[in-house]
N, C-alpha and C positions, 0 to 999 in steps of 0.2 A: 759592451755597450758604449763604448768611448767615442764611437762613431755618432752616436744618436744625437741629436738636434730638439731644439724646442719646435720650430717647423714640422718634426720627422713626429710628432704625438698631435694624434688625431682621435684616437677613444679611450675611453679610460674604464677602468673594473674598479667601481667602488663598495668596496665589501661595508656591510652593515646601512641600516637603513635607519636608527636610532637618532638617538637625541643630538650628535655629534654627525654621525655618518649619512642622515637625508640632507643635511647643512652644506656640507660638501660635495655631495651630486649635485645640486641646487647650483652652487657655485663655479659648477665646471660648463654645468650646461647653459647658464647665464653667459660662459663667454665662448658658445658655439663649439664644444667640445660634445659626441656624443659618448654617453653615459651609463653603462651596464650599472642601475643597480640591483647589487647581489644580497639576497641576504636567506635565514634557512627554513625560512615560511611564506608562505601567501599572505595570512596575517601580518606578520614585520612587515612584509612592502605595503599592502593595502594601509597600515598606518603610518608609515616613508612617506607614502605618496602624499597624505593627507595635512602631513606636516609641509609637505614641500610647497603644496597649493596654497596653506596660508600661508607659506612666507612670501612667497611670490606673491598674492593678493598686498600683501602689506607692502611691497615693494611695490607694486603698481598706483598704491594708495601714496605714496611718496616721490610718487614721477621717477624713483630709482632703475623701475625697468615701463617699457611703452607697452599699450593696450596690444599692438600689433604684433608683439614680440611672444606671449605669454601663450600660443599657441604653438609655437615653434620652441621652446624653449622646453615646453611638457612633452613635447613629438621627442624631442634628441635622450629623454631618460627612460630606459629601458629594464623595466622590473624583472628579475630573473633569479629562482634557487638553480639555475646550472650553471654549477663555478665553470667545467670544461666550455661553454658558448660562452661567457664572460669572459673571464681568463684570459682564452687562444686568440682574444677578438683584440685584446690590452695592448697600448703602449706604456701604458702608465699605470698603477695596482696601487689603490690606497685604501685601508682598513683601520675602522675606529668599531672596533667589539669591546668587548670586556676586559678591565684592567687586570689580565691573569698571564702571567709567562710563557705558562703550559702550552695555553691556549691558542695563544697567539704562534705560538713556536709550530704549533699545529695547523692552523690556518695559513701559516706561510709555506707548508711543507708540501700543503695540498698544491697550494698558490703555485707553485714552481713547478710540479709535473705536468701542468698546461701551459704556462707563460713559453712566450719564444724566447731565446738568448738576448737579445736585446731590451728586454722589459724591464721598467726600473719598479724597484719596490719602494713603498713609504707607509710606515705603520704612524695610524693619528694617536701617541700614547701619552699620557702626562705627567709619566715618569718612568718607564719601564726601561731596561737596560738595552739599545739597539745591539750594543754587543751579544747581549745573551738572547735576543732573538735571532740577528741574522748566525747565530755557532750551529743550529741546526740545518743550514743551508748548502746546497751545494756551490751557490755561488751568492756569499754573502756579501760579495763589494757592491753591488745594487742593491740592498737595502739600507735605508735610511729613517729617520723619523720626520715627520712632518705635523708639529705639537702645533693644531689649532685653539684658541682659547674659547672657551664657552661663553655667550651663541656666536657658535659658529658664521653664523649668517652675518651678527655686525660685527665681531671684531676684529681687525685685520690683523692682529700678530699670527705669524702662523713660524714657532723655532726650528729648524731644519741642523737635526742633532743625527753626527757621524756617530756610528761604530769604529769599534778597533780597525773593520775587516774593510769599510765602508770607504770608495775610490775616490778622488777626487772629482771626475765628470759627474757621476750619481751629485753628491752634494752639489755642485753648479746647477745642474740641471730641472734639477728639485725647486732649486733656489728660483729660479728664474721662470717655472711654469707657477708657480706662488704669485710671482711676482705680477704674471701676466693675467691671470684672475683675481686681480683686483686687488690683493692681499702685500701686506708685507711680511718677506718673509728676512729672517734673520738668519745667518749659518754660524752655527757655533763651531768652538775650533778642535773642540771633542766632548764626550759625554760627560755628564755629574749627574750624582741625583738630584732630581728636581729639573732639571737643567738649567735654564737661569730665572725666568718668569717664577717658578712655584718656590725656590731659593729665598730672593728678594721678600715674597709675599710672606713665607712663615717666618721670615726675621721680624719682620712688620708685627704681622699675630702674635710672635712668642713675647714684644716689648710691651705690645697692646692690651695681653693677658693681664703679665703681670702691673700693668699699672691700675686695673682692675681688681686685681686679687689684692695689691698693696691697698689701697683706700684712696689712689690720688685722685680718681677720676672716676665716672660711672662709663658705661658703655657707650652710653647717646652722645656726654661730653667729646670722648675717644674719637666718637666717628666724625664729631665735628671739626674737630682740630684735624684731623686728618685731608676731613672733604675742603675745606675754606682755607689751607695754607697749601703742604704737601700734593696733594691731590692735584692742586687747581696748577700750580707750578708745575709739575713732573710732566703734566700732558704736555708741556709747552717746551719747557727744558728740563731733561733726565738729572738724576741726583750725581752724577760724576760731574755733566757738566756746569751743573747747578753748582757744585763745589768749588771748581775754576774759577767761577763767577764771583764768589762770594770771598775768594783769597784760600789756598789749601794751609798759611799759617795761620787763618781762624778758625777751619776744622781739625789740625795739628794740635793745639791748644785746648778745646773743648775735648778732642779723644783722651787728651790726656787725665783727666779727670772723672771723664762723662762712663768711658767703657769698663771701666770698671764695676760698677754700678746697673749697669743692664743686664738685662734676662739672658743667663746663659743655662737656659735648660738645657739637660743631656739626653730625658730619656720622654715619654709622650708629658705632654704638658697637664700638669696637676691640675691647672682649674675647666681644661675643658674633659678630663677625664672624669671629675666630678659630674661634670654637667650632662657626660654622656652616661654615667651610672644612675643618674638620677631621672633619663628620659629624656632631658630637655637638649633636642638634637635641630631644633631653631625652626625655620617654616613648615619640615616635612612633620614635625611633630605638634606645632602650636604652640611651642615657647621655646626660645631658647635665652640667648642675653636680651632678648626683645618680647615680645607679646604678638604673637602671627596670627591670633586667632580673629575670625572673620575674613573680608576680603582684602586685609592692611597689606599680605604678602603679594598679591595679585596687582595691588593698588602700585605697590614699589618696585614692581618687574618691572609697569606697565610705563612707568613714567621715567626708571632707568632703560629701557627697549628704544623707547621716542627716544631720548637724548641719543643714543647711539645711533639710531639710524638719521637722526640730523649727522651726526660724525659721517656716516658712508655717503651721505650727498655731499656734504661737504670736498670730502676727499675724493670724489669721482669727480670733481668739478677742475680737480690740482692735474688730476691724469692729461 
């Protein structure tokens, strides 16, 4: 596939119609890409479809996409359970099913006895091993990962994490059709768990835990200190180069005293292992370190959703 071109991808097979995987049909087709999507019922797409009309409604509700456009945009996404007319039709294969290895390894097994030699693979995982996906392959230097973060539809990071086996054109290529819908994509320079986005974030949790479990802070203080300093900065400039900024011998200094002292859990973390033996597993259950019950959780989607989708008007504006 070394030959293949971002000009040279023209439809793409998008496996899964879910919570992740209608987000990214949406997004392909938003930038004139036509769009098999695949998934293994009538039901799954019939509620693909359903999710995709109101994102697109809400996008239209934002001037993000035009009244004239939202007919053409539904015309280019093509519902379908036959992988062989998806697949053979593919320049491009991206799949966001269920976070299981097996499965996945199986889904790409299929994925290959139709795909042409030229077709790049990208599994959407948010954490799963590309090495130990693409080892059941016959030709695993074309597949890659391509980690969108949840909703898919406003956030633009999308990690484009190599395999052992995984070529350099796959990674370019991946990198820059990301890039060309809308999205930014980042190429890592080989796989970790987590890879870097979910990394970052449980270091964050595992500190935030414990300053909870110690007595310094309640949860609601946590998230404030978080949202009104950290938060409000990192959008603007990253914690590296935030560090630059600020002198690396005054973070040299503070590590020297400070890391000693922080959350170095090894094994799952005590206090949310508590919290998940006890039920309290946060909105999907009606309490977790907060009180979800009523429409509070609905209320805090609704109002973190807006703010982000001001971010993708904003940033189609930079394009």
């Amino acid at each position: 596939m070394d030959s293949l071109k971002l000009s040279d991808i023209k439809t793409i097979a998008n496996i899964g119609a879910g919570t992740m995987g209608h987000a990214t049909a949406l997004q392909f087709a938003m930038y004139g890409y036509h769009v098999y999507l695949l998934d293994t019922t009538q039901k799954a797409l019939n509620h693909g479809l359903d999710l995709i009309k109101h994102d697109l409604q809400t996008f239209l509700g934002a001037n993000i996409v035009q009244a004239d456009e939202e007919t053409d945009i539904l015309a280019r996404i093509i519902p379908t359970t036959d992988y062989q007319k998806a697949i053979s039709k593919a320049d491009f294969v991206i799949e966001s099913i269920v976070e299981d290895l097996t499965v996945k390894q199986l889904v790409w097994q299929k994925v290959e006895q139709f795909a042409s030699d030229e077709t790049v693979f990208a599994t959407n995982t948010s954490g799963l091993s590309p090495t130990a996906i693409q080892s059941k392959l016959h030709h695993p230097e074309r597949l890659v990962v391509a980690h969108f973060w949840n909703p898919a539809q406003l956030m633009p990071l999308v990690e484009v994490v190599p395999g052992n086996l995984t070529n350099e054109a796959t990674i370019t290529l991946t990198t820059a059709l990301m890039n060309h819908v809308g999205k930014h994509a980042i190429a890592l320079k080989r796989e970790s768990l987590g890879f870097v986005g979910n990394r970052i974030q449980l270091a964050v949790l595992r500190e935030a835990f414990k300053i909870v479990k110690d007595g310094i802070a309640d949860p609601a203080a946590v998230d404030d200190i978080i949202k009104y300093s950290l938060g409000r900065r990192w959008s603007l400039v990253g914690p590296i180069a935030s560090a630059d900024l600020g002198g690396l011998d005054v973070f040299k200094n503070i590590s020297s005293y400070l890391y000693a002292d922080l959350a170095s859990e090894q094994e799952t973390d005590p206090l949310l292992e508590k919290m998940v033996d006890e039920g309290r597993l946060g909105l999907k259950s009606g309490e977790g370190f907060f009180d979800w019950q009523g429409d509070k959780g609905k209320e805090i989607v609704a109002q973190r959703d807006q703010k982000l989708l001001d971010m993708v008007k904003s940033d189609k504006k930079l394009i």
